[in-house]
Each structure stands twice: as structure tokens, then as C-alpha cells.
N, C-alpha and C positions, 0 to 999 in steps of 0.2 A: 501380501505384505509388500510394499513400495520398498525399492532400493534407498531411498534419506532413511527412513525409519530402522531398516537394518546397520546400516550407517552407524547412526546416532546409537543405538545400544551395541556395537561392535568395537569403536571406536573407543571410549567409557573401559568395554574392556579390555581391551589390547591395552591402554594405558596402564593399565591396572597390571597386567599381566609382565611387563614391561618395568615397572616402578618395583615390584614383586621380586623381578629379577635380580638386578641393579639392588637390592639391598640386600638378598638374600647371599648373592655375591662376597657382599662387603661385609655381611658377616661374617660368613664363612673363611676369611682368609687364615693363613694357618702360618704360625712362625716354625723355624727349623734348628735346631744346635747339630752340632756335631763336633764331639769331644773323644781326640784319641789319647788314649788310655795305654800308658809302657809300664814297664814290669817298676817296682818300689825297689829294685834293689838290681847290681850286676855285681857278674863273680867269674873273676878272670885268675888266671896263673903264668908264672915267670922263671926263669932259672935264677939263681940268686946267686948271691957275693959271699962272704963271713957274714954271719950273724954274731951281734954284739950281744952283752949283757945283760939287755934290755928288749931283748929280740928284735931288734931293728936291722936291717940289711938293704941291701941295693941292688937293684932288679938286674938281670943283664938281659939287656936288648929290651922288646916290648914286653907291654901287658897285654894276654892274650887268650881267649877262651875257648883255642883249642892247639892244646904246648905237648910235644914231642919231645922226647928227651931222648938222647942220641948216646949209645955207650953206655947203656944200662944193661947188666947181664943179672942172671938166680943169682941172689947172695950177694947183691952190690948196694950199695945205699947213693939213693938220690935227695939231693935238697930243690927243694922249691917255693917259693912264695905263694899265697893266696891273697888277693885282693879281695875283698867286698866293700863294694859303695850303697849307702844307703840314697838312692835317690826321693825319696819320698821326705814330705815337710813334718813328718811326725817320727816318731821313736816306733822300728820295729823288735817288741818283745812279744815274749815265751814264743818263738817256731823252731823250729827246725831243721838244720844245713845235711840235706837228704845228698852222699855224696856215694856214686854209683862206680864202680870200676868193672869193665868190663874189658876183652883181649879180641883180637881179630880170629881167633878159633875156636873161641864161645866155648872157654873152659878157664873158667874161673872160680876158686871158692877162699872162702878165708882163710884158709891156710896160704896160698898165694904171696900175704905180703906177710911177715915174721912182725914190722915194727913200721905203725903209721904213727909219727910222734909230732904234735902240734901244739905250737907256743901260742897261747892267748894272749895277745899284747893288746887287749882292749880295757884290760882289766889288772888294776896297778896291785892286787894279790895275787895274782894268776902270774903277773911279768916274771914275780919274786920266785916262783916255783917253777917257772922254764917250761922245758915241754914237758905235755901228759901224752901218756902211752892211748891210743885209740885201737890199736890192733892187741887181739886177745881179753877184752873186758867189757865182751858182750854187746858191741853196739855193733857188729857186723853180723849181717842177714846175707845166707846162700840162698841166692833165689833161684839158681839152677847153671843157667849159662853168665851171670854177674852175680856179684855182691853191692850193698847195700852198707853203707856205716851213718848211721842216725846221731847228730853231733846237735845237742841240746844248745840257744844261742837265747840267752837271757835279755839282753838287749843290746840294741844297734841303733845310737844318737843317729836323730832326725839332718840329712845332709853331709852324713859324715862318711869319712874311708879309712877302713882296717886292713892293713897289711900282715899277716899270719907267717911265719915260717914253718916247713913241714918237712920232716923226715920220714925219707920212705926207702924200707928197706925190701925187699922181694926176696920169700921162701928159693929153694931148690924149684924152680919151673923150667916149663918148657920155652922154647924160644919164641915168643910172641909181642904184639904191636899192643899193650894195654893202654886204654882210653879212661882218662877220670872226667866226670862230669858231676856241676852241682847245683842244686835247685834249693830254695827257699819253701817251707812248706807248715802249714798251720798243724799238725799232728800227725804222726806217724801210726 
């Protein structure tokens, strides 16, 4: 076989192979999103002021999502705000305010606090009846070294912020650093 001749049917295909490319390329290209994703909701705590009426009070200092309270002894009672922001564009109902306490020497149980009492000021029948008792009527779970208080949250307007006032009183304990933390959660 002569060198033109390999050529001419080489050539033909290289073209070919070549055009093949170049499209299969241009098919193939591939678009990207990338979408970050934060939590629907935040939940901070405060030291508060008097609570009015209506359960309304005024924070002292910041809002903050992890609050030390200073001069709390067994048997003392502490006030504190609860913030929740609903950051998401929709209404979050029926979950659950999964709210954890645990101490720096991992001895914790429900006896611990005598009286956790929290005013629902989201809800204009609830404002009317003040605080409800949370400690002693079953919603606290010993999980061994913390508890556990499961607080039913019917709904939470799309973009909105709820400010809670909370009484908390601490049984006869030992002298320790207790940590409250709280999460958002589809069922318990």
C-alpha cells in the first residue's frame, strides 16, 4: 500500500475522530449548584430584668448560646430568658424543644432542679396563665449522667422571634457548673 492511499483513508479518519471529540465534549459538559443549608431555627439564652404581666422582660447584656449564671447555689432560684428565632420562610409546627441539662461532674437527675417554670408568651391563652411548671409532670427523662425535658412546640410563625421567660429553681445539690442546651427536633 502506497503512502497517498494510507493518507487519504487516515486522514477521513482522524477527521472523524476529531469532530467525535469536539462534540462529545460539548455534550458532556455538566453544570454545578452549590446550596448551604443552616439550621430553620436558633435558640439562645439571657439573664433577664422583671418580668411584666404579659411575660415580656429585657435581656441583660447579650443573647447568647452558651449563659453562665454566676451566684446560683442548691435551693436558689434563677430567671432567665429563652430566645427562639424561627429563621426559615415557613411555620415550624408540631416538634419538639429537646432541652438537655447536664453538670461538670456528670451527676445529674431530675430531682436536681425542684421547679423549671416557663411562660409561653407566643400564645395569647398561655400569656393569660403565666408560667407552667415543666419540672415534676413527666417531661423529664434520666438519661444517667443528664436529663432530658421534652417541651411540645405547636407552632413557630415563619421568620418570627419568641422570647420565653424561665424559672429555675435547683433541688439540695452538690456544688457544680450545670450546662442547659437546646435543640429542635421532629419526635421524641
Amino acid at each position: 500500500m502506497n503512502k497517498k492511499r494510507m493518507l487519504l483513508i487516515f486522514l477521513p479518519l482522524l477527521a472523524v475522530v476529531l469532530v467525535s471529540a469536539a462534540l462529545v465534549n460539548y455534550l458532556s459538559n455538566t453544570a454545578t449548584a452549590t446550596v448551604n443549608v443552616e439550621s430553620p431555627m436558633t435558640i439562645e439564652f439571657a439573664e433577664i430584668g422583671t418580668v411584666n404581666t404579659e411575660g415580656r422582660f429585657t435581656a441583660i447584656g447579650e443573647w447568647t448560646t452558651d449563659l453562665t449564671l454566676d451566684g446560683t447555689t442548691g435551693l436558689s432560684t434563677s430567671e432567665l430568658g429563652v430566645k427562639v428565632v424561627n429563621n426559615a420562610d415557613i411555620a415550624i409546627e408540631d416538634k419538639w424543644l429537646q432541652l438537655k441539662v447536664s453538670n461538670d461532674i456528670n451527676d445529674v437527675s431530675c430531682d436536681d432542679i425542684n421547679s423549671l417554670m416557663f411562660w409561653d408568651t407566643a400564645t395569647p391563652i398561655q400569656i393569660i396563665k403565666g408560667y407552667q411548671q415543666l419540672a415534676g409532670v413527666g417531661l423529664c427523662v434520666d438519661e444517667g449522667d443528664y436529663v432530658i425535658y421534652n417541651i411540645d412546640i405547636n407552632s413557630l410563625g415563619a421568620g418570627q422571634t419568641f422570647e420565653y421567660p424561665v424559672k429555675l429553681t435547683f433541688g439540695l445539690v452538690a456544688p457544680a457548673t450545670y450546662t442547659f442546651s437546646a435543640e429542635m427536633l421532629d419526635t421524641v
